[in-house]
C-alpha positions in Angstrom: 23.8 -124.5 52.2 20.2 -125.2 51.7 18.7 -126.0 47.6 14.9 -126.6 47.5 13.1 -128.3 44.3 8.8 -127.5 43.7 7.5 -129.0 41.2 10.3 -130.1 38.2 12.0 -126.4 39.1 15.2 -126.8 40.6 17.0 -123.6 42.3 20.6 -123.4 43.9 21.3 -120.6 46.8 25.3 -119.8 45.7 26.8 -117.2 48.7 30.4 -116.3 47.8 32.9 -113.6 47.4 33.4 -111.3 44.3 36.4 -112.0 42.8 38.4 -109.1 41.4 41.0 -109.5 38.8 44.5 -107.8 39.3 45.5 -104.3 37.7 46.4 -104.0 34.2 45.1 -106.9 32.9 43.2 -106.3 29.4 39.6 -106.6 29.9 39.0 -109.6 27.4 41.8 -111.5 29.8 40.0 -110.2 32.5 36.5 -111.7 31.8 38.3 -115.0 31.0 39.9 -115.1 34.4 36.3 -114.1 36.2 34.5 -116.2 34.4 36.9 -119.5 35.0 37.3 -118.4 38.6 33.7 -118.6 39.1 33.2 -121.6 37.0 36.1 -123.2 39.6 34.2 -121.8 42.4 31.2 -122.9 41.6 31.7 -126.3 40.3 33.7 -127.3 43.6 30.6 -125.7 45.9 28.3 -127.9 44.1 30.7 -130.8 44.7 30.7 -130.2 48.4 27.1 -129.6 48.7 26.2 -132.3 46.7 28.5 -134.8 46.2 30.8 -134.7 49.5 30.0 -136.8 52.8 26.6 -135.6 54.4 27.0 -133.5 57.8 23.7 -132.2 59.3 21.8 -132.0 62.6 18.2 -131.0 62.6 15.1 -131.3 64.7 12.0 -132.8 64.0 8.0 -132.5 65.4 4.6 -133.5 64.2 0.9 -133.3 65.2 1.4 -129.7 66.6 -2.8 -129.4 66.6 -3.3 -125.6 67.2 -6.5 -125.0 68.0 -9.4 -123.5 66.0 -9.3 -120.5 68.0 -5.6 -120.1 67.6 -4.5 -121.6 71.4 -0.9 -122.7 70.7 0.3 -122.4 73.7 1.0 -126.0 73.9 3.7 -125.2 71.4 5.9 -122.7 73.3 7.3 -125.5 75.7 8.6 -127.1 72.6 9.9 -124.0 70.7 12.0 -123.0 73.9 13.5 -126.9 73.9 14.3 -126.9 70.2 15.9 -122.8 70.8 17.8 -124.3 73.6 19.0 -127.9 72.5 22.5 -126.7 70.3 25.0 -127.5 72.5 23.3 -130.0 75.5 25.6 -132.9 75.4 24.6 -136.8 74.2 24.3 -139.6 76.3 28.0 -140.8 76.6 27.7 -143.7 74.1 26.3 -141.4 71.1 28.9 -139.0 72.6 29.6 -134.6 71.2 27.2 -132.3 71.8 24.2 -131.2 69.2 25.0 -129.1 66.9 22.4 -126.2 65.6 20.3 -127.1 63.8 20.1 -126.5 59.7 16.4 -126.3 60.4 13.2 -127.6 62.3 11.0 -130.6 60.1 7.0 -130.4 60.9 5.4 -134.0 59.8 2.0 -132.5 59.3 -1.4 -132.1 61.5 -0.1 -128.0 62.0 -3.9 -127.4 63.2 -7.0 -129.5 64.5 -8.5 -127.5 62.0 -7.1 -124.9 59.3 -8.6 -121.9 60.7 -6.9 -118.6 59.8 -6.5 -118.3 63.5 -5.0 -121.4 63.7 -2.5 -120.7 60.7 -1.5 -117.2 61.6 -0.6 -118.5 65.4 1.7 -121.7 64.0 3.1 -119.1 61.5 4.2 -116.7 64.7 5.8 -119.4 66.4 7.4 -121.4 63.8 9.1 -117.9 62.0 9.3 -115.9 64.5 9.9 -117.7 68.4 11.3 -120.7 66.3 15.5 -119.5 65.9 15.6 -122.0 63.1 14.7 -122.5 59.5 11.5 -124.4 59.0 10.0 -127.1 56.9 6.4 -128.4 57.1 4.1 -130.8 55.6 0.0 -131.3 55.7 -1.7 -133.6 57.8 -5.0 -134.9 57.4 -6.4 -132.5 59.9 -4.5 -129.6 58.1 -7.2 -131.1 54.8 -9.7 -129.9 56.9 -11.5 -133.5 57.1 -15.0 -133.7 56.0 -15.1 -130.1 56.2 -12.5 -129.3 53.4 -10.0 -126.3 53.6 -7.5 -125.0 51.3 -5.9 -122.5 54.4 -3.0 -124.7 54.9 -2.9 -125.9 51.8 -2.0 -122.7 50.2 0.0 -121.4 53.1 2.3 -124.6 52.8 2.3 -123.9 48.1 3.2 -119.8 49.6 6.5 -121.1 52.0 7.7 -123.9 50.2 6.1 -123.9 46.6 4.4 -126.9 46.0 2.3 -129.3 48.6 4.9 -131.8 47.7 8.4 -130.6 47.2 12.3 -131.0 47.9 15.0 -129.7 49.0 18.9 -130.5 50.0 20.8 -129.8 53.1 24.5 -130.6 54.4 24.5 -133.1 52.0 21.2 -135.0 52.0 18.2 -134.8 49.5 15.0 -134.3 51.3 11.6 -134.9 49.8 8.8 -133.5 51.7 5.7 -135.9 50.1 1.9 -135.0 50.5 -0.5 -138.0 50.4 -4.2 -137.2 50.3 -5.7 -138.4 53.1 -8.9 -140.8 52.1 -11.6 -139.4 54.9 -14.2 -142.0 53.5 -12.3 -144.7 55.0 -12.7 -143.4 58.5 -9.7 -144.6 59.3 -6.7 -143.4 60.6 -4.6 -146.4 58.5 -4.3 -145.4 55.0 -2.5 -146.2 52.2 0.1 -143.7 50.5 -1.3 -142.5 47.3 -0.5 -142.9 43.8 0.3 -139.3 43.3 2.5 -139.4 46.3 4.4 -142.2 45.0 4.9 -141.0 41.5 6.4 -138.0 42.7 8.9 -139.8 45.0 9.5 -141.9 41.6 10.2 -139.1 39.7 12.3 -137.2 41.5 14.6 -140.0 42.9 14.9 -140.4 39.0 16.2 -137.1 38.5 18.9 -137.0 41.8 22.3 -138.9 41.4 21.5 -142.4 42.7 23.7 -141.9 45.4 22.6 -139.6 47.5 21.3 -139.8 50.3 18.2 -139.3 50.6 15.6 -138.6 53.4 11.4 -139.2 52.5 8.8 -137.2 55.0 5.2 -137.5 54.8 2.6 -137.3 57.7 2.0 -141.1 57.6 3.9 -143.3 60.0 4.8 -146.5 59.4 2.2 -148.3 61.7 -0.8 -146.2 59.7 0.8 -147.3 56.2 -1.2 -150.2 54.6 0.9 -149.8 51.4 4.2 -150.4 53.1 6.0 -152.6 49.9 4.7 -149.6 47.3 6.2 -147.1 48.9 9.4 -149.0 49.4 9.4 -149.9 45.7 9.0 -146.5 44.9 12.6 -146.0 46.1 14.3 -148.3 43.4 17.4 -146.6 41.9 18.0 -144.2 44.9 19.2 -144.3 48.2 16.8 -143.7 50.8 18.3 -144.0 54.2 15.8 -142.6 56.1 11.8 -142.3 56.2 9.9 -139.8 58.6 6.7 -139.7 59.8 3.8 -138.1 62.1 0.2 -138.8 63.0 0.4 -141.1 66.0 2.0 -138.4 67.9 4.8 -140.6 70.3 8.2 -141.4 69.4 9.0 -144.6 67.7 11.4 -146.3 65.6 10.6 -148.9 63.1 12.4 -150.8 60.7 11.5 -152.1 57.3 12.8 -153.7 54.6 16.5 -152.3 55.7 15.1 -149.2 55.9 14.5 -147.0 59.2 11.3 -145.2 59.9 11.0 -142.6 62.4 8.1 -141.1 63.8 8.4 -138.1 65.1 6.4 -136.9 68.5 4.0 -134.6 69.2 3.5 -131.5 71.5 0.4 -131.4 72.3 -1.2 -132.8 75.7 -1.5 -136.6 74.3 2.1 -136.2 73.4 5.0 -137.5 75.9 6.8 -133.6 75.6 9.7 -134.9 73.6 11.7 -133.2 70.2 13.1 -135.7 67.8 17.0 -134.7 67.1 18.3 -136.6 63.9 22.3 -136.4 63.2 23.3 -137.7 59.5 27.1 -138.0 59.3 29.0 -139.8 57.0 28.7 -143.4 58.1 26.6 -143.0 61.1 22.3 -142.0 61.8 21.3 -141.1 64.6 17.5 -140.4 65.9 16.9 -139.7 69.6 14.1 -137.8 71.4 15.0 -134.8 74.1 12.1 -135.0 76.5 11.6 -131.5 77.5 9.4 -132.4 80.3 11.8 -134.7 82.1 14.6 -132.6 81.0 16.7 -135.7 80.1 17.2 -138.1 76.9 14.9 -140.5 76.4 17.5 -142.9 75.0 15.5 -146.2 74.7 15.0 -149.2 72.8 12.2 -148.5 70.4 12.5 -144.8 70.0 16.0 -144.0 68.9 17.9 -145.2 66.3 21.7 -145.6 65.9 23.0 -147.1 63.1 25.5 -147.6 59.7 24.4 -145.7 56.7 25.7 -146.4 53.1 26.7 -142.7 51.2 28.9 -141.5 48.6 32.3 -143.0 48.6 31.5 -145.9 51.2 
């Protein structure tokens, strides 16, 4: 069951049964029954969605850089990994198999730059070759640079409602956070924005402090100047997990308790690889698949294995 949040507008996808009361049964006692069947139903759903121990795999890339003239064919290695991965076993010590996937997570930088061209070719591969659900963020490329374009932009308000929004999965509360990239710097190290921070503020106010909660932007942590702010901005929730893109490799950081992961990238400076997270109940997991080596690249420095507090711990 996937919810998504845009804005301060907050919408639950219920998929049940009709439930039919017996014969004979007067039609005042009849809408009583429905009514507190469906209230039952409905209040224990959201307790599982919401409330219960987290389960979810999903996969995660970033910097996918279609080109201006709409040359993604970069990309189809990837797609074919990700379409393939359910099922390929761990290494031993992780141990299972992975499980498909609730959805893909893209960390930004869709495009070099947001030509239509650009945008309709991502938007073939990611909803139609891609056999998975996916979420994506801008980049500062995706801005357009110091040639501004709103062609991402509004594709991204048109999928997913907002340039920032949220959404929750198996369990997990996922805030997908835009930051306005500063071009005047020209610099590639920025810091995460005011805006960006309020939102994260605001709607870690509004989610049972709990939860656990994942925070993606297209900044990763080596490129964040204003590490302790963002960090801060967490207060009162419980962010177990930060994402991030831009510097296209796999890596794994840590910081203030908290893991960052950035995800890797499939174009030609990339090393080939998909990012596949694993949230359970006590347990995180972050490892790349290198698709080019057709092996795990299980590896200090780029994957992450550790204890998570949810819930009920």
């Amino acid at each position: 069951m996937i919810s998504k949040t845009s804005g301060d507008l907050r919408s639950l996808e219920w998929h049940g049964r009709e439930t039919v009361p017996q014969r004979g049964m007067p039609q005042q006692g009849r809408r009583i029954l429905l009514c507190g069947l469906t209230f039952g139903w409905l209040f224990a759903s959201a307790s599982l969605a919401l409330a219960g121990p987290p389960e979810l795999t999903f996969f995660g890339w970033s910097d996918q850089h279609v080109q201006t003239n709409g040359d993604g064919s970069h990309l189809a290695p990837a797609i074919e990994a990700m379409n393939r991965l359910p099922g390929m076993k761990y290494p031993e010590r992780i141990g299972g198999s992975v499980d498909k996937p609730a959805f893909v997570f893209g960390c930004g930088d869709i495009t070099e730059w947001p030509t239509n061209a650009a945008k309709k070719t991502y938007e073939e591969f990611s909803t139609k070759r891609l056999k998975f659900p996916a979420y994506d963020i801008v980049g500062n490329h995706d801005e357009g640079g110091k040639s501004p374009s709103e062609t991402i932009k509004r594709w991204i308000i048109a999928r997913h409602g907002g340039l920032s929004y949220t959404f929750d999965a198996g369990g997990v509360h996922f805030i997908a956070l835009f930051s306005k990239y500063d071009e005047s710097l020209d610099n590639p190290v920025q810091a995460v924005t005011t805006e960006a921070l309020d939102f994260v503020r605001q709607d870690l106010a509004k989610t049972p402090k709990d939860t656990p909660t994942v925070v993606a932007l297209h900044l990763c942590f080596e490129s964040i100047t204003n590490r302790d702010a963002l960090v801060d901005a967490f207060k009162g929730g419980n962010v177990i997990l930060v994402l991030g893109g831009h510097y296209h490799h796999s890596k794994v950081d840590r910081f203030r308790g908290i893991p960052f992961v950035q995800f890797p990238s499939p174009f030609k400076n990339g090393p080939g690889q998909i990012m596949v997270v694993r949230i359970a109940k006590d347990r995180l997991i972050a490892i790349p698949w290198s698709y080019r080596e057709n092996r795990w690249a299980d590896r200090p420095g780029v994957t992450l294995d550790t204890a998570i507090r949810v819930r009920g711990n």
